[in-house]
Backbone as a chain_set.jsonl record, in Angstrom:
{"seq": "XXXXXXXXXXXXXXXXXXXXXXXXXXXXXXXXXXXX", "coords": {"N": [[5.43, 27.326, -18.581], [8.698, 28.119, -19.5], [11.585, 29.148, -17.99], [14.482, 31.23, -18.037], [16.266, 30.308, -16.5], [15.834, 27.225, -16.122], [16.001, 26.525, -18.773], [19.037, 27.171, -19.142], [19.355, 25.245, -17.24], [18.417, 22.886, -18.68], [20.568, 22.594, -20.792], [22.96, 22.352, -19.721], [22.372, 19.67, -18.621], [21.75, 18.519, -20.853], [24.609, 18.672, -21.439], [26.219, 18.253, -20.067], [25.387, 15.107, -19.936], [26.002, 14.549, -22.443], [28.708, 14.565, -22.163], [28.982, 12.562, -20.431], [28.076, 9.971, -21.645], [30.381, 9.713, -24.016], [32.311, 9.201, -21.884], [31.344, 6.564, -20.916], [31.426, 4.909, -23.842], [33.987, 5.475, -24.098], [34.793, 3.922, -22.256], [33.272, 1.201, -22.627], [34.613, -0.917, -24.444], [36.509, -1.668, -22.849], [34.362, -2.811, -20.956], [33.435, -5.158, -22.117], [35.306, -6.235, -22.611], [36.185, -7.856, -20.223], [33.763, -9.097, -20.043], [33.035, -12.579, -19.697]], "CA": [[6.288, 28.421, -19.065], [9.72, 28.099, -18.588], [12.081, 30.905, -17.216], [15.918, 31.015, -18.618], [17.62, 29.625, -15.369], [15.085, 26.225, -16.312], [16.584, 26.448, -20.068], [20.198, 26.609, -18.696], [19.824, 23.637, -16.468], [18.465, 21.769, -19.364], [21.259, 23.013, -21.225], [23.757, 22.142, -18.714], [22.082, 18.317, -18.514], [22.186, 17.557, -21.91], [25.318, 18.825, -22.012], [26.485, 16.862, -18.788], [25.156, 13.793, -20.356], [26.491, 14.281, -23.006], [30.13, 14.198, -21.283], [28.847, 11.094, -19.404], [27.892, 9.074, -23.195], [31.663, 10.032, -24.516], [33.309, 8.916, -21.169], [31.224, 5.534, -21.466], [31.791, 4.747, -24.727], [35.433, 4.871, -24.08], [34.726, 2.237, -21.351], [32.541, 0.021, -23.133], [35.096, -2.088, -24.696], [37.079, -2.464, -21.709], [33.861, -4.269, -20.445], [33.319, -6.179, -23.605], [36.717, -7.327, -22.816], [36.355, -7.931, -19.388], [33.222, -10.031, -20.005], [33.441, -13.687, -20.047]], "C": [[7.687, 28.291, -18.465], [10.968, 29.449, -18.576], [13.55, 30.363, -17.857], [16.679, 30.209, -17.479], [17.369, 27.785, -15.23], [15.876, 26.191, -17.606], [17.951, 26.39, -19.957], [20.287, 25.757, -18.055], [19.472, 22.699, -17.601], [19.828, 21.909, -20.318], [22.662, 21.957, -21.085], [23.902, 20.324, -18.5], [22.421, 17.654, -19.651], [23.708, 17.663, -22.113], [26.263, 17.706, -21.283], [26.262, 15.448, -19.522], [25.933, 13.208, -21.282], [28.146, 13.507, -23.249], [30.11, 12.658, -21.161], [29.036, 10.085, -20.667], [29.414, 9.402, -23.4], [32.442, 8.96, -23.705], [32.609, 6.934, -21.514], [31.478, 4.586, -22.226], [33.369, 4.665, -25.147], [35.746, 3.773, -22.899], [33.809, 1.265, -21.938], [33.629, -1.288, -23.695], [35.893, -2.573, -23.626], [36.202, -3.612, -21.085], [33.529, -5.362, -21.026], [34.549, -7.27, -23.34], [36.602, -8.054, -21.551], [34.743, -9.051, -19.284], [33.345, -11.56, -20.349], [32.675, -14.047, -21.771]], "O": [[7.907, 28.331, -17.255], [10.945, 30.5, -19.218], [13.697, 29.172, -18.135], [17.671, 29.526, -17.733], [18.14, 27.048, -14.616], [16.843, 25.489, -17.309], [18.406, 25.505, -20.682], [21.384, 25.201, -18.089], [20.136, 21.664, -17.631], [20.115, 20.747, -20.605], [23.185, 21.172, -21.876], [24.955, 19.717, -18.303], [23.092, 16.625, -19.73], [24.206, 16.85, -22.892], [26.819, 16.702, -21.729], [27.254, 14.721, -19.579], [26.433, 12.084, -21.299], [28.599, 12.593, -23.937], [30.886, 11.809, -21.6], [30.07, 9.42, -20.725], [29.802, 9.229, -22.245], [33.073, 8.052, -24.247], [33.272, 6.153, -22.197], [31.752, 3.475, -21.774], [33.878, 4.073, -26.099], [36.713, 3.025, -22.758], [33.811, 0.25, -21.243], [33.431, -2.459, -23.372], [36.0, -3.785, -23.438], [36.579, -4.738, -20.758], [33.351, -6.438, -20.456], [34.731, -8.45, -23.638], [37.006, -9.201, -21.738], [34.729, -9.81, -18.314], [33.837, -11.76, -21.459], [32.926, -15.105, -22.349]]}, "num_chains": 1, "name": "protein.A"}
């Protein structure tokens, strides 16, 4: 059973993650480039 302050951290994670995937994805080609 989960309690609302459990439903805002998942919340919070995907949302976090989500951040994280975005910021990535604007570094990916830098390493694309940066690979031999």
């Amino acid at each position: 059973m989960e309690t609302i302050e459990q439903t805002l951290d998942l919340c919070r994670w995907l949302y976090n993650s989500m951040l994280e995937q975005r910021k990535q994805r604007c570094f990916i080609p830098l390493n694309y480039k940066s690979k031999p």
